[in-house]
C-alpha positions as a Markdown table, in Angstrom:
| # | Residue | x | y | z |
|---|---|---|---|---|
| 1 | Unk | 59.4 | 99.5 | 83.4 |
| 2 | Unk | 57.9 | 102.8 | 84.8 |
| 3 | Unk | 57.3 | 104.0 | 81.0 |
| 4 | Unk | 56.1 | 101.1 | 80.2 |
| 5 | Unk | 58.4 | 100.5 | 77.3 |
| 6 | Unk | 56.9 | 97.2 | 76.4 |
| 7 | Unk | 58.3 | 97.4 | 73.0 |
| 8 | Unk | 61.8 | 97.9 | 74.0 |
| 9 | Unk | 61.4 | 95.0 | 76.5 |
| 10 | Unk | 60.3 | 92.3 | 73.7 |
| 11 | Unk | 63.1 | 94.0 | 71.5 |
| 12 | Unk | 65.6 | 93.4 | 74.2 |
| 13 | Unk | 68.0 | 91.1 | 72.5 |
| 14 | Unk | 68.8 | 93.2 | 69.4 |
| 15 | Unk | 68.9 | 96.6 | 71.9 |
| 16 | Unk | 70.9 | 95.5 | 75.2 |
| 17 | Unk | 74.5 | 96.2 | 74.6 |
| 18 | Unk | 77.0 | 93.4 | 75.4 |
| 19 | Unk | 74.3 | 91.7 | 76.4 |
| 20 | Unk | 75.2 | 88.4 | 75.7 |
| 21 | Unk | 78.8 | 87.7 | 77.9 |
| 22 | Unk | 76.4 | 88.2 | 80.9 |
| 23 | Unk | 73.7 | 86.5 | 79.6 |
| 24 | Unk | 74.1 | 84.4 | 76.5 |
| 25 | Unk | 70.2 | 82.9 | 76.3 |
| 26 | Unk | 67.1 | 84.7 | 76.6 |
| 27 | Unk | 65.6 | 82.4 | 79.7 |
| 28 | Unk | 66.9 | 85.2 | 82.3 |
| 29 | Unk | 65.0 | 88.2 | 80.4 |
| 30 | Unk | 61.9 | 86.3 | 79.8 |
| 31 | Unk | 60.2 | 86.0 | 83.2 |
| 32 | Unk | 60.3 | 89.8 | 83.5 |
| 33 | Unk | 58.7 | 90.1 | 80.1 |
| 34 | Unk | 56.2 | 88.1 | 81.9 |
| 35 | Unk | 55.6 | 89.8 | 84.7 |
| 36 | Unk | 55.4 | 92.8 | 82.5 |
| 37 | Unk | 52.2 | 91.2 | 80.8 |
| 38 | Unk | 50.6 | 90.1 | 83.7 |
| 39 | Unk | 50.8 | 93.5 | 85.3 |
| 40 | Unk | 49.1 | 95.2 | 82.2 |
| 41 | Unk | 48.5 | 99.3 | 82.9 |
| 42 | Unk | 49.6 | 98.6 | 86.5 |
| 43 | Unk | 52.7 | 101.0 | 87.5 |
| 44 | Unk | 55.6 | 99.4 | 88.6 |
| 45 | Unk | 57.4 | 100.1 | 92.2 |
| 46 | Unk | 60.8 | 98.6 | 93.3 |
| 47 | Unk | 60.5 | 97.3 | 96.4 |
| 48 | Unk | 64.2 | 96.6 | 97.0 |
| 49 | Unk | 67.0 | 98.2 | 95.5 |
| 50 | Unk | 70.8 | 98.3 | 95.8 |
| 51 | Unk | 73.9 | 95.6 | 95.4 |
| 52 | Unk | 75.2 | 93.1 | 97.5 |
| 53 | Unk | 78.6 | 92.4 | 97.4 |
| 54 | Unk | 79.4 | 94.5 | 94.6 |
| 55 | Unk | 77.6 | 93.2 | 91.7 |
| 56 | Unk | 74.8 | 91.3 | 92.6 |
| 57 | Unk | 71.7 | 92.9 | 92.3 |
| 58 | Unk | 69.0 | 92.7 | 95.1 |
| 59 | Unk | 66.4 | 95.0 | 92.8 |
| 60 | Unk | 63.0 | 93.4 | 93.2 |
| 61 | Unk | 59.9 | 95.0 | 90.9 |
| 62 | Unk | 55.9 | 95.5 | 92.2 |
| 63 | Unk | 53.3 | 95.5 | 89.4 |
| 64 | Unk | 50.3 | 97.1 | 90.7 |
């Protein structure tokens, strides 16, 4: 998101490996896509970072 790869982010079904056991449809993927838009040339930040209990991820991202 830093790079701005917004190619690779549209493309994310046929690149993210083993993708779909944790995440079988798209409707988890598309809302940062859309974020992503709305944020245009604006650099992203993350906020909050790290796991909780293990696996869950707390990472939150700041356009602009």
């Amino acid at each position: 998101l830093q790079a701005r790869p917004h190619e690779a982010l549209v493309a994310f079904r046929d690149t993210a490996r083993d993708r779909t056991p944790a995440h079988p449809t798209a409707s988890h993927c598309v809302p940062l896509l859309f974020a992503a838009g709305a944020g245009g040339d604006a650099a992203a930040s993350f906020p909050i970072d790290g796991f909780e209990l293990g696996s869950l991820s707390r990472t939150a991202v700041r356009f602009g």
